[in-house]
N, C-alpha and C positions, 0 to 999 in steps of 0.2 A: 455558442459552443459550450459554455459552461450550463445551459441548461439543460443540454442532451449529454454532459457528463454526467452533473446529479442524477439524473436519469436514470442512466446504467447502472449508480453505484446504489439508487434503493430499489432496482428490480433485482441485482446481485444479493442484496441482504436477505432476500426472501431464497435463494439458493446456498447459499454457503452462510457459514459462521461468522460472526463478527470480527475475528481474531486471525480469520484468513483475509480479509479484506480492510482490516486498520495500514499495513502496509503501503496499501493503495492509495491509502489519502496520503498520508507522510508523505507519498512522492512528489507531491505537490512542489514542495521544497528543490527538487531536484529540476522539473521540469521546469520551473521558473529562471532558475540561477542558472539553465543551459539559454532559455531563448533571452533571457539580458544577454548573456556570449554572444549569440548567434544574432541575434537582431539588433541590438542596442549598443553593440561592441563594447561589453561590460565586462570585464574578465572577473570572473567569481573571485572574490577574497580570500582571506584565512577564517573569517565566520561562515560565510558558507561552503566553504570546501571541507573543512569542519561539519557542518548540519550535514554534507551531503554523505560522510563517511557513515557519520551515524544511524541516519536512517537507511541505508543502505544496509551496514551491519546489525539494527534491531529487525529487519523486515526479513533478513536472513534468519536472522535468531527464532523471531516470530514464527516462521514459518516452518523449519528444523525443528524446535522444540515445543510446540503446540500441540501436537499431535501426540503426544508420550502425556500430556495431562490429562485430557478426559477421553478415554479409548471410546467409550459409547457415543459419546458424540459424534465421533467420526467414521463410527459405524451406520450413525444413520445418514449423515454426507453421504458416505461412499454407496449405499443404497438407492440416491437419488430424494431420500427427503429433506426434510427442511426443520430448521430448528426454531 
């Protein structure tokens, strides 16, 4: 499983910007500290329920305010090229 994720995430790199898809790893974080819950009956802590705000709210941030730094970049995203 984890080798058909890397997968996806460096055939994505060659379509989208780096800065659209750092999010996507961070989640990592999140998806972990849910299957300890769900499989391991691990109930997430105050560090990761912490880590999980965070990345939650920088991949918001990320993704909200990226797009207002380099307009031409995301002129050629939204054209279908590649940077």
């Amino acid at each position: 499983m984890l080798l058909g994720s890397t997968t996806f995430i460096v055939v994505a790199m060659g379509h989208a910007p780096a800065w659209l898809l750092a999010p996507l790893g961070y989640s990592a974080v999140i998806f972990s500290a849910l299957l300890d819950w769900l499989v391991l009956d691990k109930v997430p802590g105050l560090e990761s329920t912490v880590g999980i705000v965070l990345v939650i709210t920088s991949g918001i941030l990320t993704i909200r305010l990226a797009p207002h730094r380099n307009p031409a970049e995301n002129a050629g995203v939204a054209k279908g090229g590649s940077r």
